[in-house]
C-alpha positions as CSV (number, residue, x, y, z in Angstrom):
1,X,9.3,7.4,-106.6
2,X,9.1,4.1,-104.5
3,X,7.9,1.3,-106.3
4,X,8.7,-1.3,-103.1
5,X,6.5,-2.4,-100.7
6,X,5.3,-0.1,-97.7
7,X,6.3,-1.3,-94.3
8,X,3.4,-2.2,-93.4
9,X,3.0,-4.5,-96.5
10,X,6.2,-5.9,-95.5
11,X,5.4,-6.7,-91.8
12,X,2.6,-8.9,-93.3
13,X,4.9,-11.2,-95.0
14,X,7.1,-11.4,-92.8
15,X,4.6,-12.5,-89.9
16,X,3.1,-15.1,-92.8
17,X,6.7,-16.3,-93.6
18,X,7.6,-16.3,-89.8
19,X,4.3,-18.5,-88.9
20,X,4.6,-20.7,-92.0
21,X,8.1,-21.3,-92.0
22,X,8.0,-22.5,-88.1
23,X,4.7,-24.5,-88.6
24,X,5.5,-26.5,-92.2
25,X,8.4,-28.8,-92.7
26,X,8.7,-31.3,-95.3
27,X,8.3,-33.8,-92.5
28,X,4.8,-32.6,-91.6
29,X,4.0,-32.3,-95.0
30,X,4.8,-35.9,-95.8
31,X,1.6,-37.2,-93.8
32,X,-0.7,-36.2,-96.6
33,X,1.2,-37.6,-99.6
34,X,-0.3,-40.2,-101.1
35,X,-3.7,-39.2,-99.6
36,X,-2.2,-41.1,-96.7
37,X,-4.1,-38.0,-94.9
38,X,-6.2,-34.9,-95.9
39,X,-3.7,-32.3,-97.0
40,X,-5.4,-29.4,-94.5
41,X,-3.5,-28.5,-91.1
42,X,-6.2,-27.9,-89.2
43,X,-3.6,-26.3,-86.3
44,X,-2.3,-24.2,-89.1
45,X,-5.3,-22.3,-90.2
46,X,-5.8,-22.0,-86.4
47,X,-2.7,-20.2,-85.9
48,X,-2.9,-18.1,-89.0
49,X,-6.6,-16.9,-87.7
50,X,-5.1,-16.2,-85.0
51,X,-2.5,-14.0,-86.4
52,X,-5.7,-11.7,-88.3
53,X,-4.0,-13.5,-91.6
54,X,-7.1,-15.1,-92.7
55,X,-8.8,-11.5,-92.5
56,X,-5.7,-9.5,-93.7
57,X,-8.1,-8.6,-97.0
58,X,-11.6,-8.3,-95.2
59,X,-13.1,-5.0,-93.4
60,X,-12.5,-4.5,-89.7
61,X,-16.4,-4.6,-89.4
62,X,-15.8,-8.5,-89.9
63,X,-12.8,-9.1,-87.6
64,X,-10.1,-8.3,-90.8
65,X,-7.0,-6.5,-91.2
66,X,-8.5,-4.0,-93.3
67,X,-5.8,-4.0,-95.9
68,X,-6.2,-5.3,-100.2
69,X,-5.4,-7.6,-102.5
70,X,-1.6,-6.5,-102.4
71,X,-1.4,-7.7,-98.5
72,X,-3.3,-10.9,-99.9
73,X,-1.1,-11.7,-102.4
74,X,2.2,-11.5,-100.5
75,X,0.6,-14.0,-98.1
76,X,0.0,-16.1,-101.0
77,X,3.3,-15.8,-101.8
78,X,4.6,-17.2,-98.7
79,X,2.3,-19.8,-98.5
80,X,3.7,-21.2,-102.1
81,X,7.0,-20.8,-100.7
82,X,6.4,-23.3,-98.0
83,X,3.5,-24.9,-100.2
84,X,1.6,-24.9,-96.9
85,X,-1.3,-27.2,-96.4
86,X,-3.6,-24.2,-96.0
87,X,-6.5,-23.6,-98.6
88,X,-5.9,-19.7,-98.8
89,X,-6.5,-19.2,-102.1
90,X,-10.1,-20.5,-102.2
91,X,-11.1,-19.6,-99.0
92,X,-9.7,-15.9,-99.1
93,X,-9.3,-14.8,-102.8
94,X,-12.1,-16.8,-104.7
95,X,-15.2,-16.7,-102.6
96,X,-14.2,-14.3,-99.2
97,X,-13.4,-11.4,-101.7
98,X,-16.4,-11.6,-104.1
99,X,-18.9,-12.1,-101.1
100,X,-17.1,-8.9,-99.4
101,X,-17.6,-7.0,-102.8
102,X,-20.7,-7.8,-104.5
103,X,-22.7,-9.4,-101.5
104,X,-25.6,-8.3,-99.2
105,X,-25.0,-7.5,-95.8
106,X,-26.9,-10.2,-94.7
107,X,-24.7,-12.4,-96.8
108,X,-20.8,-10.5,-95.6
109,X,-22.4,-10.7,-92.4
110,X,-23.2,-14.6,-91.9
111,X,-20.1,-16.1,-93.9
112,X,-17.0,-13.4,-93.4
113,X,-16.5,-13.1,-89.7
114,X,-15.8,-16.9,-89.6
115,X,-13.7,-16.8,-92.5
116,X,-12.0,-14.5,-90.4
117,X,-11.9,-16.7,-87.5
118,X,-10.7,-19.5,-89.2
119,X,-14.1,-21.3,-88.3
120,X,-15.8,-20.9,-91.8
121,X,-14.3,-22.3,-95.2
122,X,-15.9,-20.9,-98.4
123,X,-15.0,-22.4,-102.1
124,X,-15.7,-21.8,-105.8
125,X,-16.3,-23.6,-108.5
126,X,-14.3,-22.7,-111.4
127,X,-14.1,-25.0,-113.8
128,X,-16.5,-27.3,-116.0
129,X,-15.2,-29.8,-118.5
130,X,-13.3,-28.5,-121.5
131,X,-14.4,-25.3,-120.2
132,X,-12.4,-23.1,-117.7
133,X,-14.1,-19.8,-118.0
134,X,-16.9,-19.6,-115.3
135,X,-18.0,-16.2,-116.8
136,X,-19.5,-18.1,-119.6
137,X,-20.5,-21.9,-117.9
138,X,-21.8,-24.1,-120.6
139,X,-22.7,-27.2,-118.6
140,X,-24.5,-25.9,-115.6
141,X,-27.9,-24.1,-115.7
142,X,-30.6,-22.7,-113.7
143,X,-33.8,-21.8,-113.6
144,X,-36.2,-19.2,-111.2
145,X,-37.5,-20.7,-108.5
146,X,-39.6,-17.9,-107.0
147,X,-36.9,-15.3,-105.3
148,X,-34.4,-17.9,-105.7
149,X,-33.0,-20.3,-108.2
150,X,-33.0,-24.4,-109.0
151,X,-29.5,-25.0,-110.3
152,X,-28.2,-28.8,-112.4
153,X,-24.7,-29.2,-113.4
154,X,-21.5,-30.4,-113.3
155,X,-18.2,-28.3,-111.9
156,X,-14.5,-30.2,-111.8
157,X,-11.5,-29.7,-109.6
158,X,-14.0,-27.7,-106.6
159,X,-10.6,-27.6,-103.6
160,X,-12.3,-28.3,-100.1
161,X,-15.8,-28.8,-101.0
162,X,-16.3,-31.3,-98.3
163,X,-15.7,-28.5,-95.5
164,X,-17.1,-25.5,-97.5
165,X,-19.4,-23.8,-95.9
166,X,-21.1,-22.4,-99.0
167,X,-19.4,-22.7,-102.9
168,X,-19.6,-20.3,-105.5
169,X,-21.0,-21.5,-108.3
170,X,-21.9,-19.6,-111.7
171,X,-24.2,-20.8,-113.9
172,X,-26.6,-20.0,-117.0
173,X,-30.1,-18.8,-117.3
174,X,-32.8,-17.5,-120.7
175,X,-31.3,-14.0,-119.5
176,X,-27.9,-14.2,-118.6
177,X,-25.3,-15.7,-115.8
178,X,-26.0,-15.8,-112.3
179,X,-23.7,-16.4,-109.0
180,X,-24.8,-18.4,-106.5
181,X,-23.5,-19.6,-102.9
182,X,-24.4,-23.4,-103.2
183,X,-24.2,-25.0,-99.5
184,X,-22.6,-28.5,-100.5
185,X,-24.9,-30.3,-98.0
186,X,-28.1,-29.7,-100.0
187,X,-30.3,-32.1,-101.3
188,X,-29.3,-32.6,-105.1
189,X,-25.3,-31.8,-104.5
190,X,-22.9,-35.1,-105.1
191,X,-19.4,-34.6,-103.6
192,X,-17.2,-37.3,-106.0
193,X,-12.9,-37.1,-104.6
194,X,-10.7,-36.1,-107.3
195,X,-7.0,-37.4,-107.6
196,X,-4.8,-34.6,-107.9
197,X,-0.4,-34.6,-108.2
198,X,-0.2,-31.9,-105.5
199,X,-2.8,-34.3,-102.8
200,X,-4.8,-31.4,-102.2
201,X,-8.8,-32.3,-101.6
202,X,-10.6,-31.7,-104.7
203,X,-13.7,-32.7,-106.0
204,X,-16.3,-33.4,-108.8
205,X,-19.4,-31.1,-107.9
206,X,-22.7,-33.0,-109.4
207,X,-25.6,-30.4,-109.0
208,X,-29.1,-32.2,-109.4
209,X,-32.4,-29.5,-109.3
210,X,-30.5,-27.6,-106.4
211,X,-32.5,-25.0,-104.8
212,X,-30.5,-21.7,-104.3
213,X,-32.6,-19.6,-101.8
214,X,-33.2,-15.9,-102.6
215,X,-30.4,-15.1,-99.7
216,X,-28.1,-17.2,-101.1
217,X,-28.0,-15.4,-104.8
218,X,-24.5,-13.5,-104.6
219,X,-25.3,-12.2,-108.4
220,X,-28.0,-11.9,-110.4
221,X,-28.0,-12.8,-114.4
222,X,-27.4,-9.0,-114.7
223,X,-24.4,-8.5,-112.9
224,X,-23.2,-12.4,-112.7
225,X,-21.1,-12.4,-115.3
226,X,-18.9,-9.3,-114.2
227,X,-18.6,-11.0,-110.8
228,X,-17.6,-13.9,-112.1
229,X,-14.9,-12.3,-114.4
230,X,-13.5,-10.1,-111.3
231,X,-13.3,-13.1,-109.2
232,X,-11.1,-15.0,-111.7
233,X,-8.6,-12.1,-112.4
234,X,-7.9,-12.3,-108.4
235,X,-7.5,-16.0,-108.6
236,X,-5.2,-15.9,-111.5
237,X,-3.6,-13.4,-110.1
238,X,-3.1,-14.8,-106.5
239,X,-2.1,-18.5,-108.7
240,X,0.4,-16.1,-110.2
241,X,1.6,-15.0,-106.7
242,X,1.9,-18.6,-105.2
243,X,3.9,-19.8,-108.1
244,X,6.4,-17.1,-106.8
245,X,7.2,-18.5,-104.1
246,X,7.2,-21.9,-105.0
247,X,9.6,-21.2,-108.1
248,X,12.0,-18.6,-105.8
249,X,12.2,-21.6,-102.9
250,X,13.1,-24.1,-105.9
251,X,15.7,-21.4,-107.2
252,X,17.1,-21.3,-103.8
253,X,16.8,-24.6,-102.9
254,X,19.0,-25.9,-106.1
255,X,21.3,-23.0,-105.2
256,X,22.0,-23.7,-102.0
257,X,22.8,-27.6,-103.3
258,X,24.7,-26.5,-105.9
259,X,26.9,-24.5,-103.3
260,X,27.5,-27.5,-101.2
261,X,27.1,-30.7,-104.0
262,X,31.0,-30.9,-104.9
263,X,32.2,-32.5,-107.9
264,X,36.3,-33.1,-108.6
265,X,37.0,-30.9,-105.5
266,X,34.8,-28.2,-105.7
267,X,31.2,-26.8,-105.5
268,X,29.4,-27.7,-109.0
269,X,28.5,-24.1,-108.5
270,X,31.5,-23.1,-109.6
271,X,31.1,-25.1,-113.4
272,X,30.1,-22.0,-115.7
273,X,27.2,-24.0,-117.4
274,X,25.6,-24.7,-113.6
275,X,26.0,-20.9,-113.0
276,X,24.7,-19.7,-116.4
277,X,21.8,-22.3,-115.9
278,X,20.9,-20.6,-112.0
279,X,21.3,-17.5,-113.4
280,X,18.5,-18.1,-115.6
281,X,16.0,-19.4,-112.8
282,X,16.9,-16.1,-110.5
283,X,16.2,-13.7,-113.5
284,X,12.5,-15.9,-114.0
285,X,11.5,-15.5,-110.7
286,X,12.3,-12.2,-110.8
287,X,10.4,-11.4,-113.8
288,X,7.7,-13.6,-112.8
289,X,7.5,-11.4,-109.3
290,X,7.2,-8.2,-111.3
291,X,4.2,-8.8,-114.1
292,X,2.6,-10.7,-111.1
293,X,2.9,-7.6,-109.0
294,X,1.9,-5.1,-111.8
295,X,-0.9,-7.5,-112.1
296,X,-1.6,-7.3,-108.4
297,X,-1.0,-3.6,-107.9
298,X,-3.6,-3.2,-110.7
299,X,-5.9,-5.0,-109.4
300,X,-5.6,-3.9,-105.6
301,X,-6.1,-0.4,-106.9
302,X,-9.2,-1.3,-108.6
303,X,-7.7,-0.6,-112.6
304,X,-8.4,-2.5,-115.2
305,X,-5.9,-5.4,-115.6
306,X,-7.1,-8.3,-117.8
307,X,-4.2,-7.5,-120.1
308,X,-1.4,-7.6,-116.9
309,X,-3.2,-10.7,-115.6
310,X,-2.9,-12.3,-118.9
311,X,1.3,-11.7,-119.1
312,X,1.4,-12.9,-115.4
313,X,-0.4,-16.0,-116.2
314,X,2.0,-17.1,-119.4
315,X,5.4,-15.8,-117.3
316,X,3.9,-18.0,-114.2
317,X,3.3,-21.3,-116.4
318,X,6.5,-20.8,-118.7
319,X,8.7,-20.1,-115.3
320,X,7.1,-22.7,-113.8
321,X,8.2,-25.7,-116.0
322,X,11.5,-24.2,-116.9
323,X,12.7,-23.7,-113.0
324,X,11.6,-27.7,-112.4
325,X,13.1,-29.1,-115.3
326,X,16.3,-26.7,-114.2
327,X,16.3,-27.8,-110.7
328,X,16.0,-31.2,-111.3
329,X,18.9,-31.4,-113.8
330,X,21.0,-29.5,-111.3
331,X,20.3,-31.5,-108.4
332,X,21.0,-35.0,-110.4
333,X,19.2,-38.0,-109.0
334,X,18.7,-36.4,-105.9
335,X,15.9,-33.9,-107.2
336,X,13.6,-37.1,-107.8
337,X,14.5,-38.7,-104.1
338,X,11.3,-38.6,-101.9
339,X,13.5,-38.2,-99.2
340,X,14.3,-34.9,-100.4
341,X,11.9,-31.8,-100.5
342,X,12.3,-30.7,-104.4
343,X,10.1,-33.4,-105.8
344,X,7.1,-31.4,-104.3
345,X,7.8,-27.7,-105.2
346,X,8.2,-29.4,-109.2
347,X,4.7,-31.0,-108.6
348,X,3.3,-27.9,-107.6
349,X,5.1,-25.7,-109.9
350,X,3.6,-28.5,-113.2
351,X,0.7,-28.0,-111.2
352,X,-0.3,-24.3,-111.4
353,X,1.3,-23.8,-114.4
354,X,-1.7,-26.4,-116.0
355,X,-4.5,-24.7,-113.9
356,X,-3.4,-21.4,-115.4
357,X,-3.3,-22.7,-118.8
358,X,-0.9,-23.3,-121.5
359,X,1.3,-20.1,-122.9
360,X,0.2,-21.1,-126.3
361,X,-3.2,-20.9,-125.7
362,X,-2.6,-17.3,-123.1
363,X,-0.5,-15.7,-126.2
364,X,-3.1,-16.2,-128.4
365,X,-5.4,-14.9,-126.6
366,X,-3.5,-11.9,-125.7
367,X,-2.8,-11.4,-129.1
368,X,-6.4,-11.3,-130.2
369,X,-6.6,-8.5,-127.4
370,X,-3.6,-6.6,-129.3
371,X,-4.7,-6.9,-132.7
372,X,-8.4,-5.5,-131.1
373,X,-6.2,-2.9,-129.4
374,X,-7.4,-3.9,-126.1
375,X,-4.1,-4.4,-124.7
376,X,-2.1,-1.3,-125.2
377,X,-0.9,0.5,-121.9
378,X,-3.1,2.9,-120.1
């Protein structure tokens, strides 16, 4: 059997990798650090549209590809490797694909084709203070308000809010959780700037009596839990996929130095304890590629896969620091020099491996799924 990618899988990362690579530099990305600019190419996101990247996961009906969440993810994955100042994730995975699942016609019908088009940015809300489950949100609520909903809270760490044309936020009702498309321009909603390491746009999300119209409910308190929980999978999944190909350009990156960087004559690459410690990044990334892609493949094929997500999510954080702290000690002084590239990829890689959690706390929860016998293959 053929456990690679198809060809036409392939061609999509290679067009996303071709497009990226020409169109992100570290010199262009050096106008957004220190918030000395938004970190959103506007030109970039232009291109990609153009391309039919941004719709490589929606129907053809709205202006996509047509293809799923395994043609996502290898964008994702090239969009890590260049750490691209493009908000695919958010846009694409964590409100495009749960509005092109669980929403009305009406609703795939207003917001998709522009995602599609690169005209139309969508967000979610996914985390609340000391909680980053939104399946179960404990610090926003809302209350029926006719066909629609009235919604107060508080979300943290919301990525492009500002240009979002609508947010997904869950929240808690007397009967259960509901998913709603908040438009962050409604009376009620407070848009406070976060500081983040990585200089992406993220914000604090105050929600004061916001009223939800009946068109905008994506989920109601029957369903909005099990729309919540399927959106998160994908976004762990496709946070799993972008730490690929930020920790396989690292790799590379401090190989390729290592090759060159000569110490008493020769290439340190050559010193056995620099080679056993390269080694060890390649054979992460590579076992961080495959539970990401078992996670992915699961997922893409509509299988269960909390259990796969859940190993992805503690290789993707545990690969993540020791890459950094690996490449840094191989390039020397040089891996902390602004001048040079790596400083970014070891921000980003500290930075997805805290959004996904800590392995301590993603093993013990995976254990209390073994111990249930909830996580034995199938």
């Amino acid at each position: 059997m053929n456990f690679g990618f198809s060809e036409e899988q392939r061609d999509v990362q290679n067009l996303a990798r071709e497009i990226l690579s020409d169109q992100v530099s570290p010199e262009s990305l050096k106008a957004s650090d220190d918030y000395a600019a938004e970190r959103y190419d506007g030109a970039l996101w232009a291109k990609l549209a153009e391309a039919g990247l941004l719709g490589v996961a929606l129907h053809e009906s709205y202006g996509g590809m047509g293809f799923g969440f395994t043609e996502l993810a290898l964008f994702v994955e090239e969009v890590g490797r260049t750490i691209a100042p493009a908000p695919v994730i958010p846009v694409l995975v964590s409100a495009a694909l749960p509005v092109q699942q669980f929403g009305t016609d009406e609703q795939k019908e207003r917001l998709l084709p522009g995602v599609a088009s690169g005209k139309t940015l969508l967000s979610a809300a996914l985390m609340e203070l000391n909680n980053e489950n939104p399946a179960t949100p404990l610090l926003t609520h809302a209350q029926a308000d006719g066909s629609g909903f009235t919604v107060s809270g508080k979300k943290l760490c919301v990525p492009f809010a500002q240009r979002a044309e609508r947010i997904v936020v869950s929240a808690k009702t007397d009967s259960g959780v509901v998913a709603l498309l908040v438009d962050p321009n409604a009376a009620g909603v407070t848009l406070n700037a976060m500081k983040v390491t990585t200089y992406e746009p993220q914000y604090e999300v105050v929600l004061e009596n916001v009223s939800v119209a009946a068109e905008d409910v994506l989920a109601g308190a029957d369903t909005g839990a099990e729309v919540m929980q399927w959106l998160t999978e994908r976004t762990t999944a496709a946070l799993c996929a972008h730490q690929v190909g930020v920790t396989d350009c690292a790799m590379r990156m401090t190989a390729s130095y290592t090759a060159e960087r000569k110490q008493f004559g020769v290439p340190i690459a050559t010193f056995q304890a620099v080679g056993h410690r390269a080694a060890n990044c390649f054979i992460d990334v590579e076992c961080l590629r495959l539970n990401t892609y078992q996670a992915v493949s699961r997922l893409s094929g509509g299988l269960p896969a909390t259990n796969e997500v859940q190993i992805a999510k503690i290789w993707a954080g545990d690969v993540g620091h020791r890459v950094s702290y690996a490449a840094q000690h191989l390039h020397g002084g040089m891996g902390i020099d602004r001048d040079y590239p790596l400083w970014r990829y070891c921000t980003w890689m500290r930075h997805n491996e805290l959004m996904l959690g800590s392995s301590a706390k993603n093993l013990a929860a995976l254990g209390k799924r073994i111990a249930a016998g909830e996580a034995f293959c199938q």
